[in-house]
N, C-alpha and C positions, 0 to 999 in steps of 0.2 A: 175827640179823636178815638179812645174807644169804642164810643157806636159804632163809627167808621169801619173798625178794624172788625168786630162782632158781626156787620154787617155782609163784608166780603169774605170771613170764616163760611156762611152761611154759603153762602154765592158759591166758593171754592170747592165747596164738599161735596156738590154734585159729580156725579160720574160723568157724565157728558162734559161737563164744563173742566174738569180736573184731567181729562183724554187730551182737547181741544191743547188748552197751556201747554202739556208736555210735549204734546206732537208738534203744534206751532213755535214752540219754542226753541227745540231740537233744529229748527231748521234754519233757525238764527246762527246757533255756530257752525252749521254746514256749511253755510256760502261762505262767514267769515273764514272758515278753514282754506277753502279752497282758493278765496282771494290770499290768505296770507301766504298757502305754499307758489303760488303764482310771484308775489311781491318778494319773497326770501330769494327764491332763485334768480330773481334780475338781480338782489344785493348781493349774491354771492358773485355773481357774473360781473358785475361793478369792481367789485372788490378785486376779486381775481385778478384784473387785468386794469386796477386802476393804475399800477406806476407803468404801466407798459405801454398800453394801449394810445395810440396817438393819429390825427388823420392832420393830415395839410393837402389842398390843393394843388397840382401842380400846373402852373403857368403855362400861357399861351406864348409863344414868341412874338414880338413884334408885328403889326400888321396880320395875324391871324386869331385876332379877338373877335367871336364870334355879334352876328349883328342879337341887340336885348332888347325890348320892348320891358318896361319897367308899368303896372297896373296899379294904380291908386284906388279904389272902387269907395266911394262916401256919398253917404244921405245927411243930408243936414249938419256938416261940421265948420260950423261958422268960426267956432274958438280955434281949431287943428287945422284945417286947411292949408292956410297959409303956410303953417309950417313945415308938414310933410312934405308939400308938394317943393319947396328951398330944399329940402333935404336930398331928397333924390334927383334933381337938378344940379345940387354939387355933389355925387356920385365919379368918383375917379373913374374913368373911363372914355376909351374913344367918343368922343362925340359925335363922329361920324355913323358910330355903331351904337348908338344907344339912343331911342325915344321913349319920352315919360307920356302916357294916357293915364286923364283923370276923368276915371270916371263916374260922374257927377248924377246922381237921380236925383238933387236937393230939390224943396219947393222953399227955399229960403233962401237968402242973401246969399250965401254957401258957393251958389254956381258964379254970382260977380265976384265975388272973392277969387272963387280959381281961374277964372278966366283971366282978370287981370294980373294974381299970379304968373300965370300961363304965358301972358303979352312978356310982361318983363324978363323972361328967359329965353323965348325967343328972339328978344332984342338983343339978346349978348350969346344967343348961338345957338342954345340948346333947342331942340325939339320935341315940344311940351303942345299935346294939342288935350282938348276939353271934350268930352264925347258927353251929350248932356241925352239923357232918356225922359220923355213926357210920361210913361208911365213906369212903375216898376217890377213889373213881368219878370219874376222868376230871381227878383230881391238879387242879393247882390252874385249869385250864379248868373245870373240873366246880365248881368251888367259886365261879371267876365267875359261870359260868353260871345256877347256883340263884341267887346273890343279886340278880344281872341278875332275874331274874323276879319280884322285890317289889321289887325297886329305884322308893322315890319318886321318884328326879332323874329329869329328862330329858336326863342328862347323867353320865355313870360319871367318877370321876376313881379312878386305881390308885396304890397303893405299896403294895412289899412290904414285909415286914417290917423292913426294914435299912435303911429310908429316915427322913428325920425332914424333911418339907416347911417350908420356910419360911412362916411366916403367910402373907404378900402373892401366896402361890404362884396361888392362884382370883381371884383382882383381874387377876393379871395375864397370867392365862392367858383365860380364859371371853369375854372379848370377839373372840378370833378367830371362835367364833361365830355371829356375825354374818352372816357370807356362811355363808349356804345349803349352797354345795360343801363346805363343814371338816366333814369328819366326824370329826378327829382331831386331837388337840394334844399334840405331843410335844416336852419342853424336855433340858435337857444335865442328864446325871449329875455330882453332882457329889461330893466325896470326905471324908469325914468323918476318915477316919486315913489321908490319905493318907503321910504320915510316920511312919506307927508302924515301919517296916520297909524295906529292900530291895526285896523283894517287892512290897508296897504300892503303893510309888514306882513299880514295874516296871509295876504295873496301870494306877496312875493315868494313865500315861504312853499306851496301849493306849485307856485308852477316852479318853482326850481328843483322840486325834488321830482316832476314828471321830466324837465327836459336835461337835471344835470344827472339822475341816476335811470329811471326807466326809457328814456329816449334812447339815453348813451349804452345802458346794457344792452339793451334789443339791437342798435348797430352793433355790437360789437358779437351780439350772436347770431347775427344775418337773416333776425328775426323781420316781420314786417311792422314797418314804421308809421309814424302820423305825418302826413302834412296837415299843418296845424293853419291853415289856411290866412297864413301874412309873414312875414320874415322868410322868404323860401323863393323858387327858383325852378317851372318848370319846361322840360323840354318840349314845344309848341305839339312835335310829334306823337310825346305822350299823352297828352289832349286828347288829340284826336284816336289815336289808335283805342283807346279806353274808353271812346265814345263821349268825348263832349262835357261841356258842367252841364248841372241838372239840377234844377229848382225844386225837385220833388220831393226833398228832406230843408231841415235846416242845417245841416253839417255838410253840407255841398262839400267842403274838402277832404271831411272823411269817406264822406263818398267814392269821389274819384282817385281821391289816392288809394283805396281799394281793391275798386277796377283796375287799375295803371300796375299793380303787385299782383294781381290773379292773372293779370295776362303777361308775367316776365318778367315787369320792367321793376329795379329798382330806386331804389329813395340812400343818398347820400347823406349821413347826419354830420355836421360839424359842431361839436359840441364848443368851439372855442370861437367861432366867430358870432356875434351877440349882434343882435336887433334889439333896439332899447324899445321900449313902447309905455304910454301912459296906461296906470292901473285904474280900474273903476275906485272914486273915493265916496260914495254913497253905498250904502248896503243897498237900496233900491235897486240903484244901476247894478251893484254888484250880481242881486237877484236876479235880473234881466237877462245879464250876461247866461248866469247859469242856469239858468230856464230854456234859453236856447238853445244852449249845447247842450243840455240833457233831454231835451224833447226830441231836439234831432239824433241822438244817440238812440232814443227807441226805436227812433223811426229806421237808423239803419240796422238796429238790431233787425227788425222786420225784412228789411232789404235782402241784405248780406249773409246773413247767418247761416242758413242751408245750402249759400254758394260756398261758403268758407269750408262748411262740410263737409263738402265734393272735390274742393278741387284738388290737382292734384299738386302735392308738394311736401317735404319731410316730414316725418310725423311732428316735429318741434315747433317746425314754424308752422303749422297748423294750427299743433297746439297753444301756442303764443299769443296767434291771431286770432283766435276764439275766446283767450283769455283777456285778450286787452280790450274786444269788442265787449265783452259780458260783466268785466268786472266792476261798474258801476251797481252790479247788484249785491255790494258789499252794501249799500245803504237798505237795501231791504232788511238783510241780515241785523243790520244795527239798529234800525227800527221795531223790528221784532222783538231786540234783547229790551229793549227802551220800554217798548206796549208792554211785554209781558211780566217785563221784572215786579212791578206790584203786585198783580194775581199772587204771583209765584214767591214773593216774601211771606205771604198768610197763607199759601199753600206748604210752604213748606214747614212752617211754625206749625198745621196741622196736622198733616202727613210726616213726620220725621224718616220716615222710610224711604223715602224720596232723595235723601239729601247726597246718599252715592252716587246716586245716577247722575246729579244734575252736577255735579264737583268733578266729573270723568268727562263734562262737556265744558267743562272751565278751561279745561285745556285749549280751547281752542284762540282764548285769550291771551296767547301767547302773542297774538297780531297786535296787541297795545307795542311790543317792543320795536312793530317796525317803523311808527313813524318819530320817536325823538330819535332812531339812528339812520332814518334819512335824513332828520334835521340836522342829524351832529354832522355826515358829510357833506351838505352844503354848504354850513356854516365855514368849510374850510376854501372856500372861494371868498366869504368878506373878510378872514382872520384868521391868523395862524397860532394865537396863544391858547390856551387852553381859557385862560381867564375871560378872553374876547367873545371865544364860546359860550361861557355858562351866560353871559351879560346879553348874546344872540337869544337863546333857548327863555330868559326871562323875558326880552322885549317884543320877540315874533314867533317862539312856538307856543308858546303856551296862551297866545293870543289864537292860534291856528289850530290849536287844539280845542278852544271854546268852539270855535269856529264850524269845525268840520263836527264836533257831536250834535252840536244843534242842528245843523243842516239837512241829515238824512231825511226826515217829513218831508223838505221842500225837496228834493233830488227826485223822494218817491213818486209826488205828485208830475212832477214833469216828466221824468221816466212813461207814467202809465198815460200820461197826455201824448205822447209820442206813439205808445203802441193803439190807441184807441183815434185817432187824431190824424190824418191822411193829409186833409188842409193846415197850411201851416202861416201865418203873419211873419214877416221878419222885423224883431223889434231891437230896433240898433239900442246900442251900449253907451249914454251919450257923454260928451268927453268934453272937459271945459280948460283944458290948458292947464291943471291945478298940475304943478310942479314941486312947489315948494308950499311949507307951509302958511307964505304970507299971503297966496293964489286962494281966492276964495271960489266956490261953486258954487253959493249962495246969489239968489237973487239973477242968475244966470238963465238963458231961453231954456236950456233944455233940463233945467234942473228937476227932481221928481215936486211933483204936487200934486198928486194922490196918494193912499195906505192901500197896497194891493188887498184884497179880500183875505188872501191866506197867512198876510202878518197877522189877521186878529185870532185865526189859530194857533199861531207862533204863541203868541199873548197865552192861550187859555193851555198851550199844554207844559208854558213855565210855571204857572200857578199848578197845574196838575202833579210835577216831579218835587214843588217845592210841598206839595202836600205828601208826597210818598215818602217826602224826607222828614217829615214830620213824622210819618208814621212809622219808618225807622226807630226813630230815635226814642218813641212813647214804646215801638215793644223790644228795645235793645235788640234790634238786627242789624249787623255792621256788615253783611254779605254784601251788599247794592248800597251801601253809602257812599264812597266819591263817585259810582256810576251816576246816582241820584243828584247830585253837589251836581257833578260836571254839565248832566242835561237840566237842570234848572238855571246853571249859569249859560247855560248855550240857546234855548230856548229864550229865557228874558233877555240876551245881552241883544241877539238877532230882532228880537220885537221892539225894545227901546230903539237901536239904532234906527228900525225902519222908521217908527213914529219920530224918533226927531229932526230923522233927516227927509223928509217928506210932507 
């Protein structure tokens, strides 16, 4: 280990190479600064207006519940099918005003599945037809799109296939539009197995703190919103005025809910009415998932970005909407502090002069305190004792906290896939009905059997942090020791799961 450390003394001492570290490294607490002052003021805005702040729909009377087209869109969900498509079928609602389209691009059993779902509800009244696509042109945008074009509602409501909506969900959504401006109604995911796993726990934890604290602050500061493309509710008009879905990203829905908020119309959030949906329980599938949405996030970085710009609207939500489009580059941030912390521990053992400057950009690690106090406020939706919490925080943040430092590598890679990358695959997230933990995924059609190419990176840069923790600890430097701990356990815990589950 010595040689080691002797070796990169050597290396560090150059002036070029001792520039490069400070300057690149500096720009690791940049971003995270400016994502942290972004993330504080949504919690202060939460906070603010947590006992206050309250949304209910208000009902339609009698006989003037508007006509809904209800959209399924699924590729190959042989396990789910059956059951979304029962689920929105017993949706409380006129009958007379409401048809369910499944729209089907499977090349597997998938389409007899819903079909004959499909028969059997229309035998007891519902209006459930099957729009089956031979090819899939424009992945599942292309697949809204055509059924957008017969669609009887005047009004689209979405769940993918991994969702299973609560009856009361149209009761109690449909009255936001009312006012003219809603062009969109978007409620909180909610977790079907959120316990089946680690893992699970780790996600559930992830989207509850986007959809119960930053979704809920930005409604409540008339910021622009995500439709998060399933559990939500749009008005057919604002389709089209916003020009259509569009295949030409893979976040079709951040897309167009975009467009639909640059041109006026807003997005209605209800934090309290819940779309349950099944979690990825593979870290593979988990990967896929976020591969997607972070490829398509560059891609509308590219899109968007200079319209966000321009257009015109309060400097807040401007500001807002530029920040919630950009702040995925917190993982740059994190990965620079990651890359560079080794240089910069034998740089600093040799340069001691250095060590004010780098301690006055520590500050910017104040951002470590905002995610266990998103987690402490979630946690007050499964439990109200203090004690329920700390048992929360041992069994799902600190699982979500391995999680999310390991992660940034994979974020950046699909990130700069997005900006470099114009052609895009849509690779579904595939879903096996695992519920509970006796539901296995094992041995299932669509389960992973391959090791993506970039786990064996995963592999080699846990062994990497687990050697800088070595070298730690040979030259007694305790600056970057739990940083070091946390990304060798984030790094190996992500490359073991892929390899065992795949």
């Amino acid at each position: 280990m010595s040689e080691i450390v002797n070796l990169l003394e050597i290396f560090v001492q150059k002036p070029i190479v001792e520039r490069l570290i400070v300057i690149l490294y500096t720009v690791g607490p940049v971003l995270i600064t400016i994502y942290s002052i972004g993330q504080f003021h949504l919690l202060y805005i939460f906070i603010k207006n947590k006992k206050t702040y309250s949304t209910k729909a208000p009902l339609y009377k009698d006989g003037e519940w508007p006509h809904v087209t209800v959209q399924i869109p699924m590729f190959n969900e042989m396990y789910v099918a059956e059951h979304v498509i029962d689920a929105c079928a017993k949706l409380d609602y006129p009958s007379d005003k409401l048809e369910i389209q499944v729209l089907d691009d499977s090349i597997d059993q998938t389409l007899e599945i819903a079909e004959n779902t499909a028969e059997k509800w229309r035998a007891k009244g519902i209006d459930v037809v099957v729009i089956h696509r031979e090819n899939r042109q424009g992945f599942k945008a292309g697949a809204l799109h055509e059924g957008t074009q017969v669609a009887k509602g005047d009004f689209i409501a979405i769940f993918d296939a991994d969702f299973r909506p609560n009856p009361d969900f149209l009761i109690k959504t449909m009255g936001y539009f009312q006012n003219p401006k809603v062009g969109v109604v978007q409620t909180r995911w909610g977790h079907l197995n959120r316990n089946y796993s680690i893992l699970t726990r780790a996600q559930a934890l992830l989207h509850d703190a986007f959809f119960m604290i930053e979704q809920q602050a930005r409604s409540i500061g008339g910021y622009f919103l995500r439709f998060n493309g399933s559990g939500g509710i749009w008005r057919k008009e604002t389709i089209h005025d916003a020009g259509g879905w569009s295949g030409e990203t893979l976040s079709e829905d951040y897309d167009l809910c975009l467009r639909a908020q640059m041109k006026g119309w807003e997005i209605a959030y209800d934090n309290e009415v819940v779309a349950p949906a099944e979690l990825p329980v593979t870290m593979v599938d988990f990967k896929v998932q976020q591969y997607r949405w972070t490829k398509g996030r560059g891609q509308i970085i590219k899109k968007h970005f200079f319209n966000l710009l321009k257009m015109k609207s309060s400097f807040m939500v401007k500001v807002h909407a530029i920040f919630d489009l950009l702040n995925v580059f917190i993982n740059v941030g994190v990965l620079l502090l990651a890359f560079l912390s080794i240089p910069l521990v034998i740089l600093l053992r040799v340069n001691p002069d250095l060590r004010t400057f780098f301690t006055y950009q520590s500050l910017a690690l104040i951002n470590i305190l905002i995610a266990p106090w998103f987690a402490w406020l979630v946690f007050d939706k499964y439990t109200s004792t203090v004690k329920g919490k700390i048992k929360e925080m041992r069994t799902s943040f600190f699982p979500f906290l391995v999680l999310i430092i390991g992660f940034p590598f994979f974020m950046v890679v699909s990130l700069i896939d997005g900006f470099i990358n114009n052609k895009s695959f849509f690779h579904r997230t595939s879903k096996y009905n695992a519920l509970s933990k006796d539901d296995s995924w094992k041995n299932k059609v669509y389960s992973p059997s391959e090791i993506p190419a970039i786990t064996w990176f995963e592999g080699i840069l846990g062994l990497l942090f687990f050697i800088a923790l070595l070298i730690d600890i040979s030259i007694f430097s305790i600056a970057f020791l739990p940083f070091h701990i946390l990304l060798t356990l984030g790094f190996s815990s992500i490359f073991i799961q892929s390899i065992r589950k795949a």
